[in-house]
C-alpha positions, 0 to 999 in steps of 0.5 A: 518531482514535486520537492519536499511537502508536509503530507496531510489529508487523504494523502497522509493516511493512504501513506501511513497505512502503505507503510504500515506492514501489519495494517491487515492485521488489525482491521479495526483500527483502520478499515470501517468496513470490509466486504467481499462482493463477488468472485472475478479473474483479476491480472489472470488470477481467479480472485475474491473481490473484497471492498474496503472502506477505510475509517476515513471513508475512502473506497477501494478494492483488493483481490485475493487468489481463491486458492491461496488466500494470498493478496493479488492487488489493489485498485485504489485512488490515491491521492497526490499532488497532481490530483486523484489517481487510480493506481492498480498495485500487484504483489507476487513471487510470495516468499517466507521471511522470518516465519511470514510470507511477503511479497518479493515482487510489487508493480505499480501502474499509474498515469500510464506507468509501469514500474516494477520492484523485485526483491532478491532478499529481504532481512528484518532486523533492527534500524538505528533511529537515526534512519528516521531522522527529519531531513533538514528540507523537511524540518524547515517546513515544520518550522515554518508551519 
């Protein structure tokens, strides 16, 4: 939509951290403070309530299943191009992989919009660096920075 950009800012941090798949794994390097702060039905699932505040100093909420541990979602505002916002991010259909439970089914509702991913497999394994090439859209722009 908006066409090729250099993230920076706030955008540039929520994209690393989404992108990173053991962000959880070290709270440290990213999140100042993590606190539960009650218990509520979120998406028809008994959840804790957990706030997270990141090293960056945004807020936002997660919700984990009270049975399973399992995240539920999130209520975060991200943000974009077009202005802050609020995103509601739902993960289900928890499937090991590899030895490690991951999600195969993610909804993301912003703006108004639903949109819905359901993965039928997912397989690790090694990516060429040239998969993380620059495109040459994007390259321009670093140039002419």
């Amino acid at each position: 939509m908006e066409g090729p950009r250099i993230l920076e800012g706030l955008t540039l941090q929520q994209m690393q951290q989404t992108a990173d798949f053991y962000s959880m794994l070290y709270p440290k390097r990213l999140f100042a403070a993590v606190e539960t702060i009650g218990e509520e039905e979120f998406e028809g699932t008994p959840c804790y309530r957990v706030k997270v505040t990141t090293v960056g100093g945004e807020e936002y909420f997660d919700f984990f299943d009270r049975n399973t541990g399992l995240l539920v979602g999130s209520v975060r505002t991200r943000a974009t191009a077009m202005g802050d916002q609020e995103a509601t991010s739902l993960v289900s259909d928890w499937k090991p992989v590899g030895g490690v439970l991951r999600p195969h089914k993610t909804v993301q509702r912003v703006m108004g919009m639903e949109q819905i991913m359901t993965l039928t497999s997912i397989e690790d394994g090694d990516v060429p660096d040239s998969v993380f090439a620059l495109p040459d859209d994007v390259r321009a722009l670093l140039k002419s920075e």
